[in-house]
C-alpha positions as CSV (number, residue, x, y, z in Angstrom):
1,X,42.7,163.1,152.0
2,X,39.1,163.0,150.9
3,X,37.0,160.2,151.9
4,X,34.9,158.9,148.9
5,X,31.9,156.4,149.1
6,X,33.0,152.4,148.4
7,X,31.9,151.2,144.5
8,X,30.8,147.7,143.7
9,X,33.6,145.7,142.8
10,X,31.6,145.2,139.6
11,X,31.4,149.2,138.8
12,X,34.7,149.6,140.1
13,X,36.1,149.3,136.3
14,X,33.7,151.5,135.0
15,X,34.8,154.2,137.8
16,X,38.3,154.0,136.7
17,X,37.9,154.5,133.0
18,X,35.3,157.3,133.5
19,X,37.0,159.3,136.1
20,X,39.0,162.4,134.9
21,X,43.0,161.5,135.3
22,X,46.3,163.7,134.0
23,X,48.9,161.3,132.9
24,X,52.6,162.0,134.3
25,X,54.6,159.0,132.6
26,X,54.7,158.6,128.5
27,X,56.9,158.5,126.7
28,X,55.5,160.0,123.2
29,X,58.4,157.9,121.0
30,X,57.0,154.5,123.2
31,X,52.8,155.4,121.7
32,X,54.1,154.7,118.6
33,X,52.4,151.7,117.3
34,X,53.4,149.1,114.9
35,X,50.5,150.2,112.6
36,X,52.1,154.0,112.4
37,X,55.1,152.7,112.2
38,X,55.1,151.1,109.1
39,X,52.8,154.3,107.8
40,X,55.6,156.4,108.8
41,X,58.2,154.0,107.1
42,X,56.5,154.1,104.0
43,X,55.8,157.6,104.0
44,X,59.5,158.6,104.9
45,X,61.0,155.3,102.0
46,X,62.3,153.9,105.7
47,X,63.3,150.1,105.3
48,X,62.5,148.4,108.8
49,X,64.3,144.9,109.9
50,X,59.9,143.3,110.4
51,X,58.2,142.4,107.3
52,X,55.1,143.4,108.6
53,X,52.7,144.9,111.7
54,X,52.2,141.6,112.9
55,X,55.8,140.8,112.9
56,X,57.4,143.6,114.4
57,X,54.4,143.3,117.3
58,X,55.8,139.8,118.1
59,X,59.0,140.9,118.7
60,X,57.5,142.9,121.6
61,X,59.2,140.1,124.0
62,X,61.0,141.8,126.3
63,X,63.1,140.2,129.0
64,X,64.7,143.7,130.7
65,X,64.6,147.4,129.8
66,X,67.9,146.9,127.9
67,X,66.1,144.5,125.5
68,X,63.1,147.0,125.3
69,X,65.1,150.0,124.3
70,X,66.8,148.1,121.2
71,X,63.3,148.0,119.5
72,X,62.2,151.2,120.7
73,X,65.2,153.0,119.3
74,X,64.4,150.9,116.3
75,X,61.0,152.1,116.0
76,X,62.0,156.0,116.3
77,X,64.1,155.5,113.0
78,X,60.9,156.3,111.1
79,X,60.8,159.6,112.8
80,X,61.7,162.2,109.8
81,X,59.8,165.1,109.5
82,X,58.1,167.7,112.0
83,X,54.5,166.6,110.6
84,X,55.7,162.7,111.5
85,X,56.3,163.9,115.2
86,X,53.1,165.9,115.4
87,X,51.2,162.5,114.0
88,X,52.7,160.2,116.7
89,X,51.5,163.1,119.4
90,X,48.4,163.1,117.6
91,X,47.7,159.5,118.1
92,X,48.9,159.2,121.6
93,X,45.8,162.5,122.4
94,X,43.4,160.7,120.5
95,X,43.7,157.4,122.8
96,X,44.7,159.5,126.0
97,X,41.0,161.4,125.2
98,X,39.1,158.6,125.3
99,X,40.4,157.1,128.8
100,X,39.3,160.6,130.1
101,X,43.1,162.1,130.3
102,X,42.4,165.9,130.7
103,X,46.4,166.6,131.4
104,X,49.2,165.0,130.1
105,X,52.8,165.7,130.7
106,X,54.9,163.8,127.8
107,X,58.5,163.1,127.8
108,X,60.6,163.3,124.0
109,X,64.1,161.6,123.7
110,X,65.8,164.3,121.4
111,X,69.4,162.7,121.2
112,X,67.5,159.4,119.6
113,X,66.6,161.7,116.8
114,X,69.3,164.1,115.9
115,X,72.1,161.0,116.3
116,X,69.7,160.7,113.3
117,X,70.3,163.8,111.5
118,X,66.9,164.9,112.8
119,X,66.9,168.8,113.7
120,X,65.7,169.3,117.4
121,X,63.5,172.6,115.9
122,X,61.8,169.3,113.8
123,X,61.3,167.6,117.0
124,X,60.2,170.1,119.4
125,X,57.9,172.1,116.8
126,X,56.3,168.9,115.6
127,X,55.5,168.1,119.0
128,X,54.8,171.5,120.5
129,X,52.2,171.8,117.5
130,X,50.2,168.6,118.5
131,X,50.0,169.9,122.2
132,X,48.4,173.0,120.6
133,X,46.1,171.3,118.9
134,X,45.1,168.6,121.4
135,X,43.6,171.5,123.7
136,X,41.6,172.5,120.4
137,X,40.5,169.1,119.1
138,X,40.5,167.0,122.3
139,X,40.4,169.5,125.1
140,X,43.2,167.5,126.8
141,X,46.5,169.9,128.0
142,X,49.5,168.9,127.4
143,X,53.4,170.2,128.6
144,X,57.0,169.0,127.3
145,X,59.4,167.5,128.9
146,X,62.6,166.8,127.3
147,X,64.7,164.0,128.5
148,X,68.7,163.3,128.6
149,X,69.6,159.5,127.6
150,X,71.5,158.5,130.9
151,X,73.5,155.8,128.7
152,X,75.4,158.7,127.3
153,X,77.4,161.3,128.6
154,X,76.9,164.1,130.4
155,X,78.7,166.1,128.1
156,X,76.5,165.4,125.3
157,X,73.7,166.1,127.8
158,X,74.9,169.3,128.0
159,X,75.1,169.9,124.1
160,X,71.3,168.6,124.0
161,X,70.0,171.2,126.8
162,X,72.0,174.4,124.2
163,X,70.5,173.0,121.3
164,X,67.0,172.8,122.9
165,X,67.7,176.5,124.9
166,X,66.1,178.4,121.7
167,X,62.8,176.7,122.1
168,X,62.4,177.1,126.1
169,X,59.3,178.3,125.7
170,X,58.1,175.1,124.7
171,X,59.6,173.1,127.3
172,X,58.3,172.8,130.6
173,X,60.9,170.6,132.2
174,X,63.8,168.1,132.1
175,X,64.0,165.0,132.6
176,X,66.2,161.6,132.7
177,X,65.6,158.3,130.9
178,X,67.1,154.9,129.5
179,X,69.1,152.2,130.8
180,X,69.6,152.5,134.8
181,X,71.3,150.0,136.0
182,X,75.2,151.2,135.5
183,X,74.2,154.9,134.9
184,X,73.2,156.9,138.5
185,X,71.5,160.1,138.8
186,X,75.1,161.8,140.5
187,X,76.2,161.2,136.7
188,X,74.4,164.0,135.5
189,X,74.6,166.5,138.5
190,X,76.2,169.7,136.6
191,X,73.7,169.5,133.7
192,X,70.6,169.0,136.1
193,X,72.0,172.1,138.2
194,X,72.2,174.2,134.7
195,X,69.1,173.3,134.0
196,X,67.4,174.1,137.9
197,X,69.4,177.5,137.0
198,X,67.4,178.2,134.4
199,X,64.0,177.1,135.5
200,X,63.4,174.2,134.4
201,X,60.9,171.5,136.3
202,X,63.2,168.4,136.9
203,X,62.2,165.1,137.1
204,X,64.3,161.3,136.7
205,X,63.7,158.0,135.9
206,X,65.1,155.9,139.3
207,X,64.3,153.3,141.1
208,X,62.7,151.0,138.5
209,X,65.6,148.7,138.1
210,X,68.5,150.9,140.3
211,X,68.1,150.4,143.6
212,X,66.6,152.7,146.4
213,X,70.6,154.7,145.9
214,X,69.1,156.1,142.7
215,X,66.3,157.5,144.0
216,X,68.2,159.1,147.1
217,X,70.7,160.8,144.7
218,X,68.1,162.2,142.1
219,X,66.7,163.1,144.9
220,X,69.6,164.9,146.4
221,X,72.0,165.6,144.2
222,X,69.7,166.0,141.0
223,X,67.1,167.8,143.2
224,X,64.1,166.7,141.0
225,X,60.4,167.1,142.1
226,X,59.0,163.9,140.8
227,X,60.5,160.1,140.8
228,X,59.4,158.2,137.6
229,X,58.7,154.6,138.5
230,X,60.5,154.3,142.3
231,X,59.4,151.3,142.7
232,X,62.7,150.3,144.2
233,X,62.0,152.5,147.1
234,X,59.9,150.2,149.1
235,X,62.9,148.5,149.8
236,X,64.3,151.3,151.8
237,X,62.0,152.2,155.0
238,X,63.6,155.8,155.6
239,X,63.3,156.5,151.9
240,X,59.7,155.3,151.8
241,X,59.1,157.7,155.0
242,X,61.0,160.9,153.2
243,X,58.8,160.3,149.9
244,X,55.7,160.4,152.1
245,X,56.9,163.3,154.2
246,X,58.0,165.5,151.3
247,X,55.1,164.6,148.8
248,X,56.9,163.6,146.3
249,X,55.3,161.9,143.9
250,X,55.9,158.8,142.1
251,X,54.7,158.1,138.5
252,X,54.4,154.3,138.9
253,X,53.6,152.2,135.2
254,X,52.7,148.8,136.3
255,X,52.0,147.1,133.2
256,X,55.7,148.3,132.0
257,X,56.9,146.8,135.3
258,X,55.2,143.7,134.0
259,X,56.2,143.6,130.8
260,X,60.1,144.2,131.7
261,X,59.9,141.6,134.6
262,X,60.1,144.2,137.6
263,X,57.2,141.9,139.4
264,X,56.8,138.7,138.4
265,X,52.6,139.6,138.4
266,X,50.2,142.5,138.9
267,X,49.3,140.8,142.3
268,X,52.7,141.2,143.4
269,X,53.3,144.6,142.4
270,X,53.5,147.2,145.2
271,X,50.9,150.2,143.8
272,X,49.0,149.4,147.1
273,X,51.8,149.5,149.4
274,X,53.0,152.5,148.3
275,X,49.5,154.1,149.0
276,X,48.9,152.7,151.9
277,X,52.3,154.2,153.5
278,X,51.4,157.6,152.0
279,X,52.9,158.2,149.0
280,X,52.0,160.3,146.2
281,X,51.8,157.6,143.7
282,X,49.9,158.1,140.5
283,X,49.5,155.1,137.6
284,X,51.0,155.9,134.0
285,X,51.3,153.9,131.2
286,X,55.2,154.7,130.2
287,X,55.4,153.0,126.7
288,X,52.4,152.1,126.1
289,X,52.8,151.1,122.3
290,X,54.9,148.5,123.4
291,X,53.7,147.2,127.0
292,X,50.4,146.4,126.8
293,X,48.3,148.8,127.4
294,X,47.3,152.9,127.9
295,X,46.3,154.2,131.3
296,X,43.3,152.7,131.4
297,X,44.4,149.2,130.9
298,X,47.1,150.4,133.5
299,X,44.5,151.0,136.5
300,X,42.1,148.1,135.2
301,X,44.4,145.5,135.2
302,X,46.7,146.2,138.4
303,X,42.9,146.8,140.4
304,X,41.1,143.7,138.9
305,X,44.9,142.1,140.3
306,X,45.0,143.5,143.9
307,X,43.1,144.6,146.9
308,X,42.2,148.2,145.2
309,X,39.2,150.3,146.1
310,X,37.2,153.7,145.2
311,X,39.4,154.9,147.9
312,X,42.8,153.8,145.9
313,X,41.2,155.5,142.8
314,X,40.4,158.7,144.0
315,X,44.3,158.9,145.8
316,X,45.5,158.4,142.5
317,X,43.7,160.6,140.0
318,X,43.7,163.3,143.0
319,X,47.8,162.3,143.3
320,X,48.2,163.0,139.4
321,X,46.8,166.6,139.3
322,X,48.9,167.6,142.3
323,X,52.1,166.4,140.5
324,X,51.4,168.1,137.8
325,X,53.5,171.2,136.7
326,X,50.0,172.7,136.1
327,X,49.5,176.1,137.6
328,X,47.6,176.0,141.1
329,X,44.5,177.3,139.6
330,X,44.5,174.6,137.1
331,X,45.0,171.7,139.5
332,X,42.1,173.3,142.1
333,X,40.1,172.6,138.6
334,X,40.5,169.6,137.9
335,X,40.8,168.0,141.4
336,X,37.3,169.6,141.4
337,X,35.9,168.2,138.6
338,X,37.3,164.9,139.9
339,X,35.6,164.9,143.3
340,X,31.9,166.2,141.2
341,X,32.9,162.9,139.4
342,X,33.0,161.0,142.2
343,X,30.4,161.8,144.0
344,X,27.8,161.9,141.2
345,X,29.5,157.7,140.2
């Protein structure tokens, strides 16, 4: 790993919002802000259960991911039409843009929208659109990755993945989301195998409230390439030393890990650990609408909260390119650009 030169705690800031990143954890439903969403309401004659922005932003008071995911589902409901999901996109670039995002990877949550009635052509071409257009307008990249709700079956899993089949070309990979605890990885073994079969990058949520279990089964049974959060994992030496071995990477959201109570505080959480025993951990900024921040607040706050240098920075951003599903020219780019970056701070 590159050595890079130490930064003034008092620069330190700076470095992280400057320094060119790729972003490997957002969910594109959780950008959507309360401001939008009651743009979106209007727009779409959608009655909401919050008299107004400020309203609906207190309710952001979240206890576990359970209590979470009833106001995010809530929030999708204004989600209609293939220009509304190229809006939210929109929005999410904009922001991503100016904390120096160059590549972002998002995840959608189809079945929340066509339990609505919502067509997944709607969903995917909306979206698909607004990654077009964020190369033109922002000169960010962007790839889709479409997510099974682990709540539900694996059967209806499997009905998602055939409805989503005629826009492949549009997806870059699969992934696994929602509640956790109660719902393993082994749970969706046949679809995730289908999906591997056709070519599909896999990825899972694990590991954020499961235990260490979770990550050892997506790891494999589901066979994915990247663990989202896996923060459980430190509890599990041989795990922690089979991450580090195999590179593969985490996509660690520590202000979501606040906000659902995963670590009492920043200071507690284990970002640094997980560096420190090798492990290809990048920061993300998971639902950021609804936690507290974008990835920029996500790297300031959890450094200004723990004993995080240049050194830490550098692993990160350098971690996120490598995870990409970018092609290997692409990533040689950009982990370029990053180290001209950092030795020019």
């Amino acid at each position: 790993m590159k050595l890079v030169k130490p930064v003034a705690a008092d620069r330190l800031s700076e470095l992280l919002r400057q320094m060119p990143k790729a972003e490997l954890h957002i969910h594109i439903e959780g950008s959507l802000e309360p401001e939008l969403i009651f743009a979106l309401a209007q727009r779409n004659a959608v009655a909401l259960p919050y008299a107004s922005v400020e309203e609906l932003r207190s309710a952001y008071a979240f206890t576990n991911l359970q209590s979470f995911l009833d106001i995010y589902y809530a929030g999708a409901s204004v989600l209609i039409t293939e220009q509304d999901f190229h809006d939210m996109a929109m929005a999410y670039f904009a922001r991503a843009a100016e904390d120096n995002v160059v590549h972002t990877e998002l995840f959608f949550d189809p079945q929340t929208h066509t339990a609505r009635g919502v067509s997944m052509e709607t969903v995917i071409n909306g979206l698909h659109r607004a990654c077009v257009d964020a190369q033109a307008e922002f000169g960010v990249s962007a790839l889709l990755i479409m997510c099974f709700l682990r709540h539900l079956s694996e059967k209806e899993a499997f009905e998602t993945l055939e409805q989503a089949l005629p826009y492949r070309d549009k997806i870059i990979g699969i992934g696994l989301d929602s509640g956790e605890v109660g719902n393993p990885p082994e749970k969706f073994a046949r679809v995730f195998a289908r999906c591997r079969e056709l070519g599909f990058h896999l990825v899972a949520h694990a590991g954020e409230e499961g235990p260490p279990a979770y990550v050892w089964t997506a790891l494999d049974v589901l066979k994915v390439e990247r663990i989202d959060h896996g923060v459980q994992s430190s509890k599990d030496a041989a795990l922690m030393q089979r991450l580090a071995q195999d590179r593969i990477a985490l996509t660690v959201c520590p202000l979501s890990n606040l906000k659902l109570c995963v670590f009492p505080d920043l200071a507690s959480h284990n970002l640094r650990q997980l560096l420190d025993a090798g492990l290809a951990a990048t920061v993300n900024s998971d639902d950021p609408a609804y936690f507290g921040g974008y990835i920029n607040e996500n790297f300031t706050q959890t450094f200004a909260a723990g004993e995080l240098t240049s050194q830490h920075a550098y692993m990160l951003a350098s971690n996120s390119f490598e995870a990409s599903f970018l092609e290997d020219a692409e990533k040689r780019r950009h982990s370029d650009r990053l180290s001209a970056f950092l030795e020019a701070f």
